[in-house]
TORSE-410161 format. One record per atom (N, C-alpha, C): residue number from 1; residue in three letters; atom name; y, z, x. Coordinates in Angstrom, 2 decimals. Atoms other than C-alpha are relative to their C-alpha. Layout:
TORSE-410161
i_aa_at_v_w_u
NUM_ALA_CA_Y_Z_X
...
This chain:
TORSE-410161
i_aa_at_v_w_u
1_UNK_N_0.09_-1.16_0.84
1_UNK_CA_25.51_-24.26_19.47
1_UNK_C_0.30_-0.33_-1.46
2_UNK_N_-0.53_0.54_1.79
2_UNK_CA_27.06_-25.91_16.45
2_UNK_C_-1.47_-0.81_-0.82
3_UNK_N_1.09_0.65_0.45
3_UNK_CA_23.24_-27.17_15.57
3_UNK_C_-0.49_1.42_-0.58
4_UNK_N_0.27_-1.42_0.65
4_UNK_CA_22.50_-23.60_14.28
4_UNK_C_0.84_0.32_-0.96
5_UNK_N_-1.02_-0.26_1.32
5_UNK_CA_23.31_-23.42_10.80
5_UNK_C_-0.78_1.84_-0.65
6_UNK_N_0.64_-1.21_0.63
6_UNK_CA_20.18_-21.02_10.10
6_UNK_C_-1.03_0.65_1.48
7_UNK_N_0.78_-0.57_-1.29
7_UNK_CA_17.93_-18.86_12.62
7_UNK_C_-1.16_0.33_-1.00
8_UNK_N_0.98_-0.76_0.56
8_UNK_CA_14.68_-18.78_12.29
8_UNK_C_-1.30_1.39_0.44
9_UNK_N_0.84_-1.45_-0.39
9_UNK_CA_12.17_-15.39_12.13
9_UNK_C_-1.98_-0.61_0.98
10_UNK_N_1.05_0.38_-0.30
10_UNK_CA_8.99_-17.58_12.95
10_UNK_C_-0.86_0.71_1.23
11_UNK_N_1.14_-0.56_-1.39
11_UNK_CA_7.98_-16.82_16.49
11_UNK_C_0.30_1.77_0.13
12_UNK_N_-0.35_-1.37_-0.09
12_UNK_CA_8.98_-13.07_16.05
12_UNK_C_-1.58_0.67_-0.36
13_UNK_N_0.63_-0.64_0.41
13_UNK_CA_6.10_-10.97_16.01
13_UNK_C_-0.13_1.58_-0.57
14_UNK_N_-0.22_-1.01_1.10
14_UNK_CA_5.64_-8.25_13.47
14_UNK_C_0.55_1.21_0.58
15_UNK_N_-0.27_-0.92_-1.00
15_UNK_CA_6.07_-5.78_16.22
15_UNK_C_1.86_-0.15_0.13
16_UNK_N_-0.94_0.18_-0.53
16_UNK_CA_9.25_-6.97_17.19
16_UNK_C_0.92_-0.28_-1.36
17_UNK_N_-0.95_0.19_0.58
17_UNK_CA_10.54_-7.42_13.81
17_UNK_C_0.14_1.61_-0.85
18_UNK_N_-0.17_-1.40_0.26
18_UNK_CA_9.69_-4.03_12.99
18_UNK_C_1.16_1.09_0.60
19_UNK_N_-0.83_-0.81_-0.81
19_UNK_CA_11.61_-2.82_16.02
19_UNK_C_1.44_-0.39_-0.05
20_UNK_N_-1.57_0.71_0.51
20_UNK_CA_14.87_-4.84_14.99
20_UNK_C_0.38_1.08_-1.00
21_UNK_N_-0.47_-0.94_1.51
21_UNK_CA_14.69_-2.88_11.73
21_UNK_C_0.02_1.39_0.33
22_UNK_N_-0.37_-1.34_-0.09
22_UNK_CA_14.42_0.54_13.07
22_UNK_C_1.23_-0.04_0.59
23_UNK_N_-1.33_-0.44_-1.10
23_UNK_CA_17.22_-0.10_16.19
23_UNK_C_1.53_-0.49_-0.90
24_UNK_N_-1.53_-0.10_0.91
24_UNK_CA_19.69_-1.18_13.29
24_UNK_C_-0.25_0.89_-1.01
25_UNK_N_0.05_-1.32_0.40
25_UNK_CA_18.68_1.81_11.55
25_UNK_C_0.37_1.45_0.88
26_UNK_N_-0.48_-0.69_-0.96
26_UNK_CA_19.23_3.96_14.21
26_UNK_C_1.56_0.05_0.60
27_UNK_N_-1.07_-0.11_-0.09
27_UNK_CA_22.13_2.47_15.37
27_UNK_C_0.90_0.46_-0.95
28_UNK_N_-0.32_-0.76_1.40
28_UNK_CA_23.97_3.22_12.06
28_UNK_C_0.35_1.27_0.31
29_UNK_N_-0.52_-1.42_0.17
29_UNK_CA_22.92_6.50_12.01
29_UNK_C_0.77_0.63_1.23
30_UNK_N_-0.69_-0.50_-1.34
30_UNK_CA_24.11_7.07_15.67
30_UNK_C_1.57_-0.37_0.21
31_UNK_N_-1.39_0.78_-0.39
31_UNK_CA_27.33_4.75_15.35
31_UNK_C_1.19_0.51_-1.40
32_UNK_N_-0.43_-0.31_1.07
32_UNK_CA_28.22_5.51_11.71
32_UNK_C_0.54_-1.35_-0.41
33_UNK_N_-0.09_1.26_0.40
33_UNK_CA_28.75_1.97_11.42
33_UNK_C_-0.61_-1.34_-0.96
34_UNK_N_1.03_0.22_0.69
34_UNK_CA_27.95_0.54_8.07
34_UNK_C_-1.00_-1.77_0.23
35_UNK_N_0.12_0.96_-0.07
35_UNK_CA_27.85_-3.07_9.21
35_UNK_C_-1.71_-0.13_0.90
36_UNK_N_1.44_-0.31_-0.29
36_UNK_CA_24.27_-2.10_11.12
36_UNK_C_-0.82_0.24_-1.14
37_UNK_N_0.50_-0.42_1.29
37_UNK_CA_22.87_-0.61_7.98
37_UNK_C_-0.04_-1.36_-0.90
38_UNK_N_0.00_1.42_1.34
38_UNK_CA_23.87_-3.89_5.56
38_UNK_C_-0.94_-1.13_0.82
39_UNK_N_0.78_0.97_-0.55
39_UNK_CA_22.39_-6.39_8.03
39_UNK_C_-1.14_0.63_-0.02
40_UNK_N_1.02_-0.14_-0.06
40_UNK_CA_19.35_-4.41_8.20
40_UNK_C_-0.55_-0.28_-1.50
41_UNK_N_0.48_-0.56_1.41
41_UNK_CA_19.29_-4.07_4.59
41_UNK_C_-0.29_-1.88_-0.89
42_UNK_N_-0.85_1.74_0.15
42_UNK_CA_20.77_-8.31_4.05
42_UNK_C_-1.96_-0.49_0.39
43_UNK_N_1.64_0.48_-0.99
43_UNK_CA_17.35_-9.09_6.53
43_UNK_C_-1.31_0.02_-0.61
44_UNK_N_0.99_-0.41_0.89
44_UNK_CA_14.98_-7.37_4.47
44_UNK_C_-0.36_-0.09_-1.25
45_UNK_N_0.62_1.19_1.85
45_UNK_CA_15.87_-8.31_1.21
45_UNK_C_-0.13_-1.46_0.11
46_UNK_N_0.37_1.27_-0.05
46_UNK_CA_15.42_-11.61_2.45
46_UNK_C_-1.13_-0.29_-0.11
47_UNK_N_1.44_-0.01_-0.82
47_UNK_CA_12.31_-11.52_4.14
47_UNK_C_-0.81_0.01_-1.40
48_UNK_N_0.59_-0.26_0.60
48_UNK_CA_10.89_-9.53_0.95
48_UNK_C_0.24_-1.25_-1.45
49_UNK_N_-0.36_1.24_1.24
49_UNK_CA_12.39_-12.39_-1.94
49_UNK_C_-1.17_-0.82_0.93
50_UNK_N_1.18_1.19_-0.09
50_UNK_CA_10.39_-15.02_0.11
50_UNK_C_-1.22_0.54_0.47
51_UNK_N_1.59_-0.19_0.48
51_UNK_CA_7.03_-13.03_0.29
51_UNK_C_-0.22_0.55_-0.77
52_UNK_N_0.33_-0.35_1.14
52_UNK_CA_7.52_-11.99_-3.05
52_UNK_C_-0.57_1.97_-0.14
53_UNK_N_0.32_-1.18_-0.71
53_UNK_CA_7.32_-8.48_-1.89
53_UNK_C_0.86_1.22_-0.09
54_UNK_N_-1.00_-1.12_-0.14
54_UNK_CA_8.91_-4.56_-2.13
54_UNK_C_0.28_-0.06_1.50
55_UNK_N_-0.41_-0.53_-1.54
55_UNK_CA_10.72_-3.13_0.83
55_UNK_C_-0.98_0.94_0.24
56_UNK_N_1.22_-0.94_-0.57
56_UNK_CA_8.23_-0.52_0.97
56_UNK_C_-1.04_-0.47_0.38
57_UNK_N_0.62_0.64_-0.33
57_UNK_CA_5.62_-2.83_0.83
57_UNK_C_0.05_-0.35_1.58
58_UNK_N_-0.56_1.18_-1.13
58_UNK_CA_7.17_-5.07_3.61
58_UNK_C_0.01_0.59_1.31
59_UNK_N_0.08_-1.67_-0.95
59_UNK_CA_7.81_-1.49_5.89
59_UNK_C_-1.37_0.28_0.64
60_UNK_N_1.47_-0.55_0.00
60_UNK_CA_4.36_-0.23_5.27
60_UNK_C_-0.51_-1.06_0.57
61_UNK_N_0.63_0.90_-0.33
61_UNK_CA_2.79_-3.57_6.20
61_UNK_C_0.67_-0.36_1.46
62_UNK_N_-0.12_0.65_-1.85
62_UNK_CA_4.87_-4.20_9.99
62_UNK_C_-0.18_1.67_0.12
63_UNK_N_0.25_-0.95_-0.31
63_UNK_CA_4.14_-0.46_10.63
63_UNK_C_-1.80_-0.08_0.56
64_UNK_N_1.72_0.33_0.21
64_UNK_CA_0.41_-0.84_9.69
64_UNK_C_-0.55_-0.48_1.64
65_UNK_N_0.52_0.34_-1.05
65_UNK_CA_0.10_-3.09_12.36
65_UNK_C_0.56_0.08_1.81
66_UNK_N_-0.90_-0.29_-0.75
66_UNK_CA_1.89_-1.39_14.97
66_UNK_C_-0.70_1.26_0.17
């Protein structure tokens, strides 16, 4: 386990990374727990810095194909 410095999103398909981002949205609002909310939020501004990309954008586009 100590060979995992970073995880990567690769084999995730859009579907499934869509559904990550709602169920820590959800949880949140169901748990009131902000630490759901920041990782969703941490995830996405990632994602969107390396495809040069808004969050709305980024949203709108794994929805799209869903």
């Amino acid at each position: 386990m100590d060979l995992f410095d970073k995880i990567s999103i690769n084999s995730l398909s859009k579907k499934d990374l869509l559904l990550i981002i709602k169920a820590l949205e959800y949880t949140n609002e169901n748990t009131g727990l902000n630490d759901f909310i920041d990782l969703r939020n941490n995830m996405v501004k990632e994602i969107c810095f390396l495809a040069d990309t808004t969050e709305e954008e980024f949203i709108d586009f794994l929805e799209q194909y869903n």
